[in-house]
Biopython code that builds the backbone (N, CA, C, O; Angstrom):
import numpy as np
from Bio.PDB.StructureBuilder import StructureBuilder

atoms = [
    (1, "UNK", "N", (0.813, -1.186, 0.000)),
    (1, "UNK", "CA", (0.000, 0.000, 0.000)),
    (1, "UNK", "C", (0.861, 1.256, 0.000)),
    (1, "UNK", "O", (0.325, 2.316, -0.322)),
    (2, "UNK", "N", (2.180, 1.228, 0.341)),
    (2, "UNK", "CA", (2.560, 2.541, 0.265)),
    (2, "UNK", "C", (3.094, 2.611, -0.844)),
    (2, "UNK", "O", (3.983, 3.462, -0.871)),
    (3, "UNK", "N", (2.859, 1.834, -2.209)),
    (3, "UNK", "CA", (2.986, 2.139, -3.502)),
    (3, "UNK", "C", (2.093, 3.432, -3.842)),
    (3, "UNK", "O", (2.346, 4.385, -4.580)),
    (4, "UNK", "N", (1.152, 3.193, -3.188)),
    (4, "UNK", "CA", (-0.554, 3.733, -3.373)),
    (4, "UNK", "C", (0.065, 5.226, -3.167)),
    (4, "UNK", "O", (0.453, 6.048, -3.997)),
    (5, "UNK", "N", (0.012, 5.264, -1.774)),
    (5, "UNK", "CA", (0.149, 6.429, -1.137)),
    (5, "UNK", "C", (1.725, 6.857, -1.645)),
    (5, "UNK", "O", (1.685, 8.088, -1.636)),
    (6, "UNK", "N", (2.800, 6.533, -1.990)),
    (6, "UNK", "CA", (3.867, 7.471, -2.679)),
    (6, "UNK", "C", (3.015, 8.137, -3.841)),
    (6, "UNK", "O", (2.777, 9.344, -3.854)),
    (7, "UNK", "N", (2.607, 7.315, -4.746)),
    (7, "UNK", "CA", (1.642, 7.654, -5.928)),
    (7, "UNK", "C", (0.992, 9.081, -5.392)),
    (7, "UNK", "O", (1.514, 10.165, -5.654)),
    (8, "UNK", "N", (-0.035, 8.960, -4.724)),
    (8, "UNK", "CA", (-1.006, 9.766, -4.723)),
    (8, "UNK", "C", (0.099, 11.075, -4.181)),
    (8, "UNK", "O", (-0.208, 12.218, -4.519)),
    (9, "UNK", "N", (0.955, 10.933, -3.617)),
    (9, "UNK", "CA", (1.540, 12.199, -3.026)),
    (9, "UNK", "C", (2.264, 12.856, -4.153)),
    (9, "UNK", "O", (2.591, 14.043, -4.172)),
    (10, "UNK", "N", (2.473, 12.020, -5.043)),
    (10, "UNK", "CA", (3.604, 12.223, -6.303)),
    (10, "UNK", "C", (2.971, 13.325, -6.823)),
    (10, "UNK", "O", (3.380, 14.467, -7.034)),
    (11, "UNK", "N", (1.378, 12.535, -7.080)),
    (11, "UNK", "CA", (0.469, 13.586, -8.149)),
    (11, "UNK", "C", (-0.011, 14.731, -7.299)),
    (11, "UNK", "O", (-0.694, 15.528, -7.941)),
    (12, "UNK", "N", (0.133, 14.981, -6.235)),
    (12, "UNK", "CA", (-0.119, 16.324, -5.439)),
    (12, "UNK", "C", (0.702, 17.122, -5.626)),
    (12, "UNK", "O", (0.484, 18.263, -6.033)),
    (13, "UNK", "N", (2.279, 16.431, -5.236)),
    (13, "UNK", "CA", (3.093, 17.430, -4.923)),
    (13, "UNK", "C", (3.678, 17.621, -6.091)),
    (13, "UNK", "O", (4.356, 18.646, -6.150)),
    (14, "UNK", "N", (3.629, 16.887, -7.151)),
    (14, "UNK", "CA", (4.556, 17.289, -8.704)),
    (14, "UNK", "C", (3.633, 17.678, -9.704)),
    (14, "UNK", "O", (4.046, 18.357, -10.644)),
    (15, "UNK", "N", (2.256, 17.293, -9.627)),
    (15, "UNK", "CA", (1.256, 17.652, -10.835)),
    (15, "UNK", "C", (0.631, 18.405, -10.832)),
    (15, "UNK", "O", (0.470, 18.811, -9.681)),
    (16, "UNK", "N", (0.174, 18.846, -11.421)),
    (16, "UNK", "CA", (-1.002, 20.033, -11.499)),
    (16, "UNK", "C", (-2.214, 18.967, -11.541)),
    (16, "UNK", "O", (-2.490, 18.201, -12.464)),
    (17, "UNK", "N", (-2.948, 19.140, -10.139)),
    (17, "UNK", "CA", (-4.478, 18.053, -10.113)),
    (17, "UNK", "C", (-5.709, 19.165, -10.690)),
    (17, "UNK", "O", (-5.611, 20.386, -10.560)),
    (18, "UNK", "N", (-6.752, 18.534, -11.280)),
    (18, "UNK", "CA", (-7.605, 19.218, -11.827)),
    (18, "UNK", "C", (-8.254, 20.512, -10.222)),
    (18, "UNK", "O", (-8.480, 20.391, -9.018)),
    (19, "UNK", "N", (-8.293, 21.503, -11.162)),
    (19, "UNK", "CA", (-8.835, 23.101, -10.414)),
    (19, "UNK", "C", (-9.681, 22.148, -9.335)),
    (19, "UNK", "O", (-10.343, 21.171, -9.686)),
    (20, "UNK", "N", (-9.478, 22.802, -7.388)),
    (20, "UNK", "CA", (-10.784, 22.316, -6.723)),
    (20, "UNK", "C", (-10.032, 20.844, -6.165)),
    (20, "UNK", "O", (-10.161, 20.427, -5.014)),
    (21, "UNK", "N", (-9.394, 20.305, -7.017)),
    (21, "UNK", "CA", (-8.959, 18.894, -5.926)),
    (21, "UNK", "C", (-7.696, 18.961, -5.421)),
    (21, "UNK", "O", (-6.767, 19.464, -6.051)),
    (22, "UNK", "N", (-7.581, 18.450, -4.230)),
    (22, "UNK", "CA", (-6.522, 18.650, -3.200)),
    (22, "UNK", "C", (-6.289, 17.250, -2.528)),
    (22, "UNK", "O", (-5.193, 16.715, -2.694)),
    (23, "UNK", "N", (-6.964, 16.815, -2.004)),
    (23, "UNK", "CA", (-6.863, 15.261, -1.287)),
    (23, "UNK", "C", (-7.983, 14.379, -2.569)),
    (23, "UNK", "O", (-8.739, 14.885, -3.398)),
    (24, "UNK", "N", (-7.669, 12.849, -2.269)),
    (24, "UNK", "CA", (-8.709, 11.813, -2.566)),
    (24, "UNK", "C", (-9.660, 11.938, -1.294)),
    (24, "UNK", "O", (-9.403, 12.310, -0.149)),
    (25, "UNK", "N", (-11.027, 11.437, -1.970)),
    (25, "UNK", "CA", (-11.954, 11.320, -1.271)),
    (25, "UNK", "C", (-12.585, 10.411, -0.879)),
    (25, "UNK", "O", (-13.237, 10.231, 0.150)),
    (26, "UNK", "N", (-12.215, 9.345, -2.424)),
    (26, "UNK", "CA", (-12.887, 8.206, -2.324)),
    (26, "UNK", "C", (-12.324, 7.312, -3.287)),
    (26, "UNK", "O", (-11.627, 7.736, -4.209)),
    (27, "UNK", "N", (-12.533, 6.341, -3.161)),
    (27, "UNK", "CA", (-11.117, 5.125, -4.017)),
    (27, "UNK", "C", (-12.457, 3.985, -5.041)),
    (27, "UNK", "O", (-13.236, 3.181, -4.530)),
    (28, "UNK", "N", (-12.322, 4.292, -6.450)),
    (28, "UNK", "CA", (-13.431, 3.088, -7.108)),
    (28, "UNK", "C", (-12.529, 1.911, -7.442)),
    (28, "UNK", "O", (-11.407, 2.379, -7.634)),
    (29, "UNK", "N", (-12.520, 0.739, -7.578)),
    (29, "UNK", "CA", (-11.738, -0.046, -8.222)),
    (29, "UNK", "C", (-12.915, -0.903, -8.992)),
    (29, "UNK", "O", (-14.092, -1.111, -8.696)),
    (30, "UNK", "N", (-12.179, -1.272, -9.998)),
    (30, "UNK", "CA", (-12.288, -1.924, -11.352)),
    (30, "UNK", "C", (-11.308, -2.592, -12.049)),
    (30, "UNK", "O", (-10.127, -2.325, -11.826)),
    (31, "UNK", "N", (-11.676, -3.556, -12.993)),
    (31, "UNK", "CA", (-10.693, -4.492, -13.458)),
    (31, "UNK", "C", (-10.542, -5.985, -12.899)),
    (31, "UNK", "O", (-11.433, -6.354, -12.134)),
    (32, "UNK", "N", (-9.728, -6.697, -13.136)),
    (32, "UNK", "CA", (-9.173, -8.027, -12.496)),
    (32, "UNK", "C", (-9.143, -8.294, -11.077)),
    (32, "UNK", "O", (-9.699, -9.120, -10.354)),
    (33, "UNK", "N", (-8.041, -7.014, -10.831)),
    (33, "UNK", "CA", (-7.971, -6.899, -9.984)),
    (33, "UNK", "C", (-8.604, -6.471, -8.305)),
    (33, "UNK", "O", (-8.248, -6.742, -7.158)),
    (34, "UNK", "N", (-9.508, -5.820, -8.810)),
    (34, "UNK", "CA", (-10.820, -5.167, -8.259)),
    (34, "UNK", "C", (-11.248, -6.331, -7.299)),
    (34, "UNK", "O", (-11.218, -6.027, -6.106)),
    (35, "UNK", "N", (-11.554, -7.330, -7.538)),
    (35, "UNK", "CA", (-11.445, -8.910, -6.523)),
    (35, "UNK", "C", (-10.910, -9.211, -5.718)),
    (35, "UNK", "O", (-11.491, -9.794, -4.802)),
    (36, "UNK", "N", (-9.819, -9.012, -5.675)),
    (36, "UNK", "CA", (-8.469, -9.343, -5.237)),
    (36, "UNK", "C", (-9.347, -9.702, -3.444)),
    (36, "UNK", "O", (-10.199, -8.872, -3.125)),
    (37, "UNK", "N", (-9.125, -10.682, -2.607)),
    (37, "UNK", "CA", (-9.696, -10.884, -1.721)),
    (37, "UNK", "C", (-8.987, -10.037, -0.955)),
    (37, "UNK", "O", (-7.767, -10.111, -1.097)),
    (38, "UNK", "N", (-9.672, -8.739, 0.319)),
    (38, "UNK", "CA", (-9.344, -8.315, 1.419)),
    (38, "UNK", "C", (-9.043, -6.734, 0.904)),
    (38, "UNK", "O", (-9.133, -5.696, 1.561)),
    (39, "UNK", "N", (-8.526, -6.986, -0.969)),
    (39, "UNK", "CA", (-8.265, -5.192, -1.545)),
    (39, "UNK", "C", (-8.601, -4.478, -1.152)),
    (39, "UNK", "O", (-7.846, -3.675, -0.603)),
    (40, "UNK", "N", (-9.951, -4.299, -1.173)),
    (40, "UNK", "CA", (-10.426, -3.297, -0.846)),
    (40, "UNK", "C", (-10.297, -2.380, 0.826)),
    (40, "UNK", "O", (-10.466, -1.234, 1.241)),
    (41, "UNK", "N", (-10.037, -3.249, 1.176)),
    (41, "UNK", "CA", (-10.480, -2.885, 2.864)),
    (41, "UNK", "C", (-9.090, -3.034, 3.285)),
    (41, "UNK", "O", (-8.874, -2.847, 4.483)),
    (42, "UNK", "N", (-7.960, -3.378, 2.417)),
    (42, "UNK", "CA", (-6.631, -3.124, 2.901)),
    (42, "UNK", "C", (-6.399, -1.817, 2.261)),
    (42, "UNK", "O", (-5.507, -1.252, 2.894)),
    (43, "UNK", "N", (-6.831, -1.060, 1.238)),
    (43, "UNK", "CA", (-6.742, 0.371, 0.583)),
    (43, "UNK", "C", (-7.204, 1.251, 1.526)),
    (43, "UNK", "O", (-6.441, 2.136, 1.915)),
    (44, "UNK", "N", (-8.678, 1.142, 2.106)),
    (44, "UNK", "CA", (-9.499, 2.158, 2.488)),
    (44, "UNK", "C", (-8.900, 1.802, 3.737)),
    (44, "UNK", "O", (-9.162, 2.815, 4.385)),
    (45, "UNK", "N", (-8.148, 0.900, 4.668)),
    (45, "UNK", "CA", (-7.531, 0.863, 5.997)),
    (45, "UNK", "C", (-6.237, 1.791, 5.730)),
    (45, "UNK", "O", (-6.165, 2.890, 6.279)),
    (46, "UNK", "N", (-5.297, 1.360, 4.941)),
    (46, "UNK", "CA", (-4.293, 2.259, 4.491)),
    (46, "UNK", "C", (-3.988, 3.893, 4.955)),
    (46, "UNK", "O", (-3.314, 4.588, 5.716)),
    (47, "UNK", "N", (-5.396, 3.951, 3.502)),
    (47, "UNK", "CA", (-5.609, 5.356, 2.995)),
    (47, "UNK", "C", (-6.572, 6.084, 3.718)),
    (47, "UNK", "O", (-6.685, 7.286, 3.477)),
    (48, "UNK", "N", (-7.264, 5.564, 4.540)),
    (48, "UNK", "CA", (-8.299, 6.141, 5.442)),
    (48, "UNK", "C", (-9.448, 6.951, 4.262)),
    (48, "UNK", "O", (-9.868, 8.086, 4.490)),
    (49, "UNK", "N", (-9.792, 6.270, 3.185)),
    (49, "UNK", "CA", (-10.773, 6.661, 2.566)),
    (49, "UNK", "C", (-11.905, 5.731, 2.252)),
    (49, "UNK", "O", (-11.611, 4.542, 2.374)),
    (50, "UNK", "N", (-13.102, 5.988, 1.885)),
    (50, "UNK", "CA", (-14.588, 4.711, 1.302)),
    (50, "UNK", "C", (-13.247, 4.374, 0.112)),
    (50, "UNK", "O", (-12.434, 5.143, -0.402)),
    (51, "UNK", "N", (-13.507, 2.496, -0.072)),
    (51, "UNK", "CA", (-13.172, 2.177, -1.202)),
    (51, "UNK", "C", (-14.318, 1.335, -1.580)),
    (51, "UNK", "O", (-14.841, 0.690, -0.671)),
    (52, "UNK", "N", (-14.978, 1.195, -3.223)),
    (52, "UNK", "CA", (-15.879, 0.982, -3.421)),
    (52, "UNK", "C", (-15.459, 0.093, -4.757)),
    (52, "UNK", "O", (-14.512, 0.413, -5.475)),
    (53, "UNK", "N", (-16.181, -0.910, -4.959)),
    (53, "UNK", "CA", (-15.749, -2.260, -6.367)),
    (53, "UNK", "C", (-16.826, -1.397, -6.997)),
    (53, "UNK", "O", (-17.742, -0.757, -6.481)),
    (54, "UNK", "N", (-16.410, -1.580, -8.404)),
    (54, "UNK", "CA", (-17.424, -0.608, -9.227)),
    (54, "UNK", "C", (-18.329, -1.847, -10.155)),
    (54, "UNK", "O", (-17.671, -2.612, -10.861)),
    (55, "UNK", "N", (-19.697, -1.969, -10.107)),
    (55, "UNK", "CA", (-20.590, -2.543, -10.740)),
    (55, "UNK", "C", (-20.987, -2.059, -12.439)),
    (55, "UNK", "O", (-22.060, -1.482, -12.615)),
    (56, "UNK", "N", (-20.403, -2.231, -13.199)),
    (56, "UNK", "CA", (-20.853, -1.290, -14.634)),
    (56, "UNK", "C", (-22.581, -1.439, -14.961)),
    (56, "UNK", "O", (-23.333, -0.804, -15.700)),
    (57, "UNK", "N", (-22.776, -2.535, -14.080)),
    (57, "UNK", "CA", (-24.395, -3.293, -14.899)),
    (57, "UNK", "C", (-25.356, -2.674, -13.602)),
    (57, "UNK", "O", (-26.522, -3.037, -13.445)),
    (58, "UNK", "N", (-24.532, -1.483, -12.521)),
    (58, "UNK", "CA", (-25.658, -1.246, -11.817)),
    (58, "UNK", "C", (-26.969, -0.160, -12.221)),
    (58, "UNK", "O", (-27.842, 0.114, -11.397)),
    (59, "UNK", "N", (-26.954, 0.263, -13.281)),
    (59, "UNK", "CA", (-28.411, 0.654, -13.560)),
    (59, "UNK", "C", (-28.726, 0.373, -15.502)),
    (59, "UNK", "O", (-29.191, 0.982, -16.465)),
    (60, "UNK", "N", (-28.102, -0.959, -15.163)),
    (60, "UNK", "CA", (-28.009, -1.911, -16.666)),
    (60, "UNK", "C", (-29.103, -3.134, -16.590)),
    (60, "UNK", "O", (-28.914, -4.108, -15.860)),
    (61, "UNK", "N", (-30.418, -2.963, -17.527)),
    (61, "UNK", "CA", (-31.363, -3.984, -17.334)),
    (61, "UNK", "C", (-30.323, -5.372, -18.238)),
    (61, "UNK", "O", (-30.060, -5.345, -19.440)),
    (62, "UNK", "N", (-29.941, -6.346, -17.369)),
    (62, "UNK", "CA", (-29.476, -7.324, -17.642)),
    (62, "UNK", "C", (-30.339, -8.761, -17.499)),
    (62, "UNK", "O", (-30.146, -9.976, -17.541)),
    (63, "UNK", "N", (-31.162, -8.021, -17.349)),
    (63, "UNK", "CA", (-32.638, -9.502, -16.799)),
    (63, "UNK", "C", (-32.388, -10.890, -18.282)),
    (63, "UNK", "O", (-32.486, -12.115, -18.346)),
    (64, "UNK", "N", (-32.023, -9.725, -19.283)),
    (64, "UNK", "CA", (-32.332, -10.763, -20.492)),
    (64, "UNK", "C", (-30.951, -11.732, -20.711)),
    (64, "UNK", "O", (-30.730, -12.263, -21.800)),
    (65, "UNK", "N", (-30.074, -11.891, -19.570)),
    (65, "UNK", "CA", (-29.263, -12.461, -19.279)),
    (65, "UNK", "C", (-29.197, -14.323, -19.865)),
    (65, "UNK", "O", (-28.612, -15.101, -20.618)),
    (66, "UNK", "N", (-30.539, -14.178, -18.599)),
    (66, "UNK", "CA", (-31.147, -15.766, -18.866)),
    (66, "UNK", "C", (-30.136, -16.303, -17.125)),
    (66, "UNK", "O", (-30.008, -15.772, -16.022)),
    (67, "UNK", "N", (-29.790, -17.190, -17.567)),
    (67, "UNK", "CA", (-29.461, -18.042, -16.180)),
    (67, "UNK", "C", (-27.828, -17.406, -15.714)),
    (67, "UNK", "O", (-27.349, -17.460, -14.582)),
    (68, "UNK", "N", (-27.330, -16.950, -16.662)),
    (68, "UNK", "CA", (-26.293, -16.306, -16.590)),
    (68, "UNK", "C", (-26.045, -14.922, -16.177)),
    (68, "UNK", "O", (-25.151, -14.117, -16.438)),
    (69, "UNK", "N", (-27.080, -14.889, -15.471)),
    (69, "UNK", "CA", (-26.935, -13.218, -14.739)),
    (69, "UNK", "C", (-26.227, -12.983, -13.340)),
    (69, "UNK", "O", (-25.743, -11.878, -13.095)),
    (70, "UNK", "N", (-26.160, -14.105, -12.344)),
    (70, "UNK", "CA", (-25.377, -14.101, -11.202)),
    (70, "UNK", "C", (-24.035, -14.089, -11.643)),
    (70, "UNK", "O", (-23.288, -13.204, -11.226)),
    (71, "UNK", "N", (-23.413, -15.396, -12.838)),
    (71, "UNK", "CA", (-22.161, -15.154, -13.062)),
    (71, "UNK", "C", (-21.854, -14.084, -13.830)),
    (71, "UNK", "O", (-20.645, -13.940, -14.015)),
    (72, "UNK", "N", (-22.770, -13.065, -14.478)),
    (72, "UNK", "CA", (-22.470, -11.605, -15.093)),
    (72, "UNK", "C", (-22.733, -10.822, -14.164)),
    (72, "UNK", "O", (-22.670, -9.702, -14.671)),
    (73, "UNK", "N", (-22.985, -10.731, -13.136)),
    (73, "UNK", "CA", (-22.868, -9.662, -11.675)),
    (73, "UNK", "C", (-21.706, -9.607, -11.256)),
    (73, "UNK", "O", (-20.963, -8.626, -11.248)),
    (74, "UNK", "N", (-21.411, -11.121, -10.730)),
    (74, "UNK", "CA", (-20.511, -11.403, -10.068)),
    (74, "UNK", "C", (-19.289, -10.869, -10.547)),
    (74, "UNK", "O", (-18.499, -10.365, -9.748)),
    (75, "UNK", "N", (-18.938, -10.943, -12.266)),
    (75, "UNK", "CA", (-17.758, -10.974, -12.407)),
    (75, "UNK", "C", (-18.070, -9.832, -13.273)),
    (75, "UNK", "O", (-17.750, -9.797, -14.461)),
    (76, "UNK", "N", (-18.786, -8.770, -12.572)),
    (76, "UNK", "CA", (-19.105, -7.016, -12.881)),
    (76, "UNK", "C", (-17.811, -6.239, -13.674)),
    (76, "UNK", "O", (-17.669, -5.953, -14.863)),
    (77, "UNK", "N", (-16.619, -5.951, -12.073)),
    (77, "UNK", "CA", (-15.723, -5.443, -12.787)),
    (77, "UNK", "C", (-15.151, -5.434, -13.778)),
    (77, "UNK", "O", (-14.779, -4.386, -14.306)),
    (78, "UNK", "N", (-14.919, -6.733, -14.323)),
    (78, "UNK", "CA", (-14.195, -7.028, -15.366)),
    (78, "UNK", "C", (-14.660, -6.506, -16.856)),
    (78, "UNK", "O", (-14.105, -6.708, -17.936)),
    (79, "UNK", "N", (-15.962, -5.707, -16.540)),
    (79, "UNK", "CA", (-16.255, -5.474, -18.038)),
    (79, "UNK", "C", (-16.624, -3.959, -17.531)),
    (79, "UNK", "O", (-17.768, -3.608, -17.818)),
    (80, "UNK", "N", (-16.059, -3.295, -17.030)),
    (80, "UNK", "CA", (-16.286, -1.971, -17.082)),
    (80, "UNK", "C", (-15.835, -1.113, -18.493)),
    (80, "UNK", "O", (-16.418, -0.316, -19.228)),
    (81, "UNK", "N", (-14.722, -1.611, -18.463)),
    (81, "UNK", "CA", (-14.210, -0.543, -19.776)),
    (81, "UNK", "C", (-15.190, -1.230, -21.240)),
    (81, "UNK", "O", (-15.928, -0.438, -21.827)),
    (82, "UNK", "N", (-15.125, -2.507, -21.663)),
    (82, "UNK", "CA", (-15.942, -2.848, -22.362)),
    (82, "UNK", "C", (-17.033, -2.331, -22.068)),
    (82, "UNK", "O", (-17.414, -1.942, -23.172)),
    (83, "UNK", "N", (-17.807, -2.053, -21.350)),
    (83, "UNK", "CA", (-19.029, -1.598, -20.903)),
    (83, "UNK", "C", (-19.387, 0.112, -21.305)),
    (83, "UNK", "O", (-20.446, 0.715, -21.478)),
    (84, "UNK", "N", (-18.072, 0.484, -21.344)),
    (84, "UNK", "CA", (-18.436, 2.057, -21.087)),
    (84, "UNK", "C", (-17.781, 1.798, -23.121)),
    (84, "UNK", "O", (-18.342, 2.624, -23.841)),
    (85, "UNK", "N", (-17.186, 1.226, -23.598)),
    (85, "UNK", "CA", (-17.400, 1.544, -24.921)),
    (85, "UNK", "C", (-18.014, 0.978, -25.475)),
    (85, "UNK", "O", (-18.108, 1.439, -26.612)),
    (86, "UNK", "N", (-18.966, -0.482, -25.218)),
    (86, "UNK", "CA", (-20.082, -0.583, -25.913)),
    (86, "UNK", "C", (-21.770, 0.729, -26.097)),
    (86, "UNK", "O", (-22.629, 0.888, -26.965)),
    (87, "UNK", "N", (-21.421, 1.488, -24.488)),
    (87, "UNK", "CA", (-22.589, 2.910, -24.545)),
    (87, "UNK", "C", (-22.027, 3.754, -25.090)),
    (87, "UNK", "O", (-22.422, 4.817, -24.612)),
    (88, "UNK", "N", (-21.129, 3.960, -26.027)),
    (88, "UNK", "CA", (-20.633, 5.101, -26.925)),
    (88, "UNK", "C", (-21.729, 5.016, -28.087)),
    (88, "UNK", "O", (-22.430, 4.144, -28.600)),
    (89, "UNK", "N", (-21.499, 6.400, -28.229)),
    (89, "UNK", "CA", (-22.489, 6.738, -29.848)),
    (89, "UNK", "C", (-21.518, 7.412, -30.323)),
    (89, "UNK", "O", (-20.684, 8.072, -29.701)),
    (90, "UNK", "N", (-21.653, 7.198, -31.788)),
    (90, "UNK", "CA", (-21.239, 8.137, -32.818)),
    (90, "UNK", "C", (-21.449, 9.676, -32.404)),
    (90, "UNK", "O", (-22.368, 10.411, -32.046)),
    (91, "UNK", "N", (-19.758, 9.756, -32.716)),
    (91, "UNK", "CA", (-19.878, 11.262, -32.300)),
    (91, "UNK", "C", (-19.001, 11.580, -30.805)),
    (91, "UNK", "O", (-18.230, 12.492, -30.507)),
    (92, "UNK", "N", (-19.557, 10.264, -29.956)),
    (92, "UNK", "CA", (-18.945, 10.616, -28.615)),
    (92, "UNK", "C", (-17.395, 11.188, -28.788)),
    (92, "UNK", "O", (-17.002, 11.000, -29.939)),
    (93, "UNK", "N", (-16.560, 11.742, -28.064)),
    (93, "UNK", "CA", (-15.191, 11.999, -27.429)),
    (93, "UNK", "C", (-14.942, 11.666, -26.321)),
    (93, "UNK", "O", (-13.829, 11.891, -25.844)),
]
sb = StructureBuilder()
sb.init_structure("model")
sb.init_model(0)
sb.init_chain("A")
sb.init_seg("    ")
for serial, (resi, resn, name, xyz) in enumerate(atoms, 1):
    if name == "N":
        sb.init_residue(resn, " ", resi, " ")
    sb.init_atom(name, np.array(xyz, "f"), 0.0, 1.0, " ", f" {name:<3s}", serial, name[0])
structure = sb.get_structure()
């Protein structure tokens, strides 16, 4: 974890963070890794911030799943980025 936290100090003290942000507030994870048993709650113990696994399908009607909707919950993270470029439209940036 103090990979984490060198990181985050790096981008404070050497970067220009977007106008208005100063500290983290709150930690999302996504990906593979996002699972990782205990991650989460060894970050937000760390870092003393909410860390939260990010669901892409949480306001995604997935009913038409069929029987395969627990193992497409379950294994949520893993399709976030697929997820966010299958809702692109023409045009998006």
């Amino acid at each position: 974890m103090s990979e984490i936290k060198t990181t985050l100090n790096f981008f404070f003290e050497n970067e220009s963070p977007p106008q208005g942000v100063r500290n983290v507030n709150y930690i999302f994870l996504t990906g593979g890794g996002a699972r990782s048993l205990g991650l989460d709650a060894t970050i937000a113990a760390s870092l003393q911030v909410p860390v939260q696994i990010v669901n892409p399908f949480q306001r995604i009607d997935v009913k038409s799943a069929g029987s395969e909707i627990e193992s497409l919950l379950a294994q949520g993270p893993l399709y976030g980025i697929a997820l966010g470029l299958a809702l692109r439209k023409f045009g998006d940036t």
